[in-house]
N, C-alpha and C positions, 0 to 999 in steps of 0.2 A: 504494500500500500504506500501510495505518493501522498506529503501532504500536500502538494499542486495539486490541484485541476485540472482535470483529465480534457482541455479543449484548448484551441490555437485561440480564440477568443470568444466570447460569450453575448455574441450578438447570432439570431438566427439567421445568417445566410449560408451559403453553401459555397464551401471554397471549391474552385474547378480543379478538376485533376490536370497533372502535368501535360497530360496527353492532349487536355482539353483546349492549354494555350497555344497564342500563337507560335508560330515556329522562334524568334527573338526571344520568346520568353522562356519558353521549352529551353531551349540552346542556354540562356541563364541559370535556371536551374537546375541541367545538368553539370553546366562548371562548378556553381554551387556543393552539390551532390560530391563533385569529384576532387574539389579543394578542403572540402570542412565536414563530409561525411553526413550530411543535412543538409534538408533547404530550412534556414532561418524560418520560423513562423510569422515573424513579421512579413516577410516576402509571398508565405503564402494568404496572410491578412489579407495583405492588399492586391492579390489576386483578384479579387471578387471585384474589382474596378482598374483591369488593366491600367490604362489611363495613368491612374496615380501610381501604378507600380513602375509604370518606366518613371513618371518625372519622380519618385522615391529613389531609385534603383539611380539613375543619374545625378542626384543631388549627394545620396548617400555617398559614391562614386569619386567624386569629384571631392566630398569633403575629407573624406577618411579616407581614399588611396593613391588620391595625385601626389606628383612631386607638389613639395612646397616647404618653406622655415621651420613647420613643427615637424619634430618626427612622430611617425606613426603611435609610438608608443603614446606620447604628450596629449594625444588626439584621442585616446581610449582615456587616458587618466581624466582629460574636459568631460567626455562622455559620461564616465561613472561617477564623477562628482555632483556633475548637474543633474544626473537620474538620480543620486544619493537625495540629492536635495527635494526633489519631488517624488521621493519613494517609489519611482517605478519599478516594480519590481523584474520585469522584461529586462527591461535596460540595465538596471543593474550585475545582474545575474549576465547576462551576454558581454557586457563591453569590462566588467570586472574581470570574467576568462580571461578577454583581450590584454589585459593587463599585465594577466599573471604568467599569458605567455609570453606575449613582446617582452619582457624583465627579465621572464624566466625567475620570477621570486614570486610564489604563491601568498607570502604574507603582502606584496602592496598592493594586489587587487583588494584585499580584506581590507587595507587602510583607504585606499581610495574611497571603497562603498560605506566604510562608519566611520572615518575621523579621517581625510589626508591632511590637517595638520599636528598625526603626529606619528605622520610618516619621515623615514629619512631621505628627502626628495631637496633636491637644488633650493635657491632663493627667487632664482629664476620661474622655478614650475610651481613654487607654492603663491608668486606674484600672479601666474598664471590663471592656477585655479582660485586666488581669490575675486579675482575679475568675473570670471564665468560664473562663480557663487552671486556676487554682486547683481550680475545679469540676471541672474535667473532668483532670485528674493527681492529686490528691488530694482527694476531697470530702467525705471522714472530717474533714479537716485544716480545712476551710473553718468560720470562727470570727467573733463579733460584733466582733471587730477588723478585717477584713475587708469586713462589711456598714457598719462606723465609716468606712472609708477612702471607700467608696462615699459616705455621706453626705457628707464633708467635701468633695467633689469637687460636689456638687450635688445628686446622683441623692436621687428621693424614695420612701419606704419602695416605691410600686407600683412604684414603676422597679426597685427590687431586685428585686421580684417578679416583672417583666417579664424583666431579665437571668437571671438562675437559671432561667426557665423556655425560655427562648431555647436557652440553654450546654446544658441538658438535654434537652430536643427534638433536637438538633443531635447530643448525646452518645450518644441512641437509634438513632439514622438512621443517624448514621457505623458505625454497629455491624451494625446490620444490610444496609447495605450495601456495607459489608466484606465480611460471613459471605458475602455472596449474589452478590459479584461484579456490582454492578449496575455499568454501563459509563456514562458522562454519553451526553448527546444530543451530537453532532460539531459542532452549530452553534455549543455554550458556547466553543468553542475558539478563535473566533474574533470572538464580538460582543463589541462597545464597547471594538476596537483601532484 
């Protein structure tokens, strides 16, 4: 017995089977399938409205696996802070994995999801994710004092642009995967321990 919930999210629609999408999507989640041993349940979420699963799947894409100033790992640590923040439990549980593989140290996915301040992490990355915390608890509040702290730390004007859009992506998704009771895949609960 799981204490999850035995469903990819808890709205009645019916997710298509793979067979059932387009060729583009099919062809995605068998990469999927062939890279990470799963298709994300997110991805089969938003099956049910191709549409958003490509501009998902491209946004997703573009924020987490292009080149760019953060590395990869800094981009899961934004992610599980800001799902920390809004309790989503999806996101947490997935981009925590991410974590604990990109590190390869099982303990700072665990700090990332309950305290990354008091993880052993740069001045740099903990500037970082106070920003994205900021963003996402107060983003009325978020001030060129803020984006200053960022600079002094290193980060470059794109890098701001990168984080703010990381913390926001992340602040969408945790919400509606709240609203929608989307459940993680069973596998995150266990890789790179």
């Amino acid at each position: 017995m799981s204490a999850q919930p035995d469903h990819i999210h808890a709205i009645d629609l019916r997710i298509p089977d793979c067979e059932e999408l387009d060729d583009d999507l099919r062809s995605y989640f068998t990469v999927c399938q062939d890279k990470l041993g799963m298709v994300p349940n997110v991805l089969q979420s938003y099956a049910v409205v191709p549409e958003r699963l490509r501009a998902f799947i491209a946004m997703y894409n573009e924020l987490m696996l292009s080149e760019m100033g953060l590395s990869r790992l800094e981009r899961e640590m934004i992610a599980t802070v800001v799902s920390s923040e809004n309790k989503c439990f999806y996101c947490v549980v997935a981009h925590g994995a991410g974590v604990r593989e990109l590190s390869e140290d099982p303990a700072l996915g665990e700090l990332m999801a309950i305290n990354y301040r008091a993880a052993d992490i740069s001045q740099r990355q903990r500037a970082m994710l106070d920003f994205s915390v900021k963003m996402t608890r107060a983003p009325a509040e978020v001030e060129e004092a803020d984006r200053e702290t960022l600079r002094s730390h290193g980060f470059q004007e794109r890098d701001i642009l990168d984080i703010a859009n990381i913390a926001a992506f992340f602040n969408m998704t945790n919400r509606v995967s709240t609203a929608l009771d989307r459940m993680p895949n069973p596998e995150y609960h266990s890789k790179a321990r």
